[in-house]
N, C-alpha and C positions, 0 to 999 in steps of 0.2 A: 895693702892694709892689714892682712892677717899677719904678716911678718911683725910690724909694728901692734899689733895685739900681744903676739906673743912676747915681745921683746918687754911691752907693758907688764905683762906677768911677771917676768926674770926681776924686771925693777922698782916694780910697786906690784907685789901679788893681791892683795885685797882689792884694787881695783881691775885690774888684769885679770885675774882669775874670777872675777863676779859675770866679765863680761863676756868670757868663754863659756860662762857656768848658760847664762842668759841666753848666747845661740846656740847653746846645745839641746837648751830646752822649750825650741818652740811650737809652735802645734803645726808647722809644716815638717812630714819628714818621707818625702816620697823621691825625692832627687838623690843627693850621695848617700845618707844614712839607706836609702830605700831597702838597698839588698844586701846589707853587709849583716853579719854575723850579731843576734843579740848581746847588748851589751858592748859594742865600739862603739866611743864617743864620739860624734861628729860634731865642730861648731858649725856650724853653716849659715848661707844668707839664702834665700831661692830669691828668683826674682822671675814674673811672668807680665806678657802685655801682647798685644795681638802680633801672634807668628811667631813669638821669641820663648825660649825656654833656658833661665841660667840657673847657676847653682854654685857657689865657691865658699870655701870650707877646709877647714881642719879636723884630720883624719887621727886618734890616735889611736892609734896601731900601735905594733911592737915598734915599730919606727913610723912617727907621725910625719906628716906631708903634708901637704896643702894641694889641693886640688881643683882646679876651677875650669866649667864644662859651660860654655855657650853657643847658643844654636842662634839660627832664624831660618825662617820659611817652614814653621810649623803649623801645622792646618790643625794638626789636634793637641791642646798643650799637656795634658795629663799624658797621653803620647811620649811625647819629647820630656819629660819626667821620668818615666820611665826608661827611654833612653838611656837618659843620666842615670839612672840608680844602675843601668846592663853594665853604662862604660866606668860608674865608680866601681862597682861590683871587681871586676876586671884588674884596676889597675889596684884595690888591696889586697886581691888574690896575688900580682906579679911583687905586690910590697912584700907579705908577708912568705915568700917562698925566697924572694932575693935578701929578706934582712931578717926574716921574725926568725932566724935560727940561730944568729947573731946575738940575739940578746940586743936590738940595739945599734 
């Protein structure tokens, strides 16, 4: 689905880009945005329900990604949110040393 958001953007931006604009800015931001750097935009969705902890989203970075992180058998779900914010943490750390020198 995010592929197709983005691809939305490339082809109609006013709609595409309102609705990046929209998960970017919502009052959940404890999963991928959790630990990254002020100031990197994530769109993201969370999603929680007894035992499950998700999160999937668009990273922009110096080279943006998509990243999407699902759990189950979570006994504490703010927990496993955190989790996700350790292992997004993680993989814009391994983005931005493998591309953000690149330019891209």
């Amino acid at each position: 689905y995010l592929q197709a958001v983005l691809r939305l953007a490339r082809e109609n931006p006013e709609l595409g880009w309102r609705m990046i604009d929209d998960l970017s800015h919502t009052i959940w931001h404890v999963g991928l945005p959790g630990q990254l750097p002020p100031g990197v935009q994530v769109a993201h969705k969370e999603g929680d329900i007894t035992g499950v902890a998700n999160d999937v989203g668009i990273v922009f970075s110096s080279h943006p990604y998509i990243l999407c992180i699902l759990s189950q058998g979570q006994q504490d779900i703010e927990a496993g949110f955190r989790k996700i914010s350790e292992i997004s943490r993680l993989v814009y750390e391994y983005q931005e040393r493998a591309y953000g020198s690149r330019g891209g």
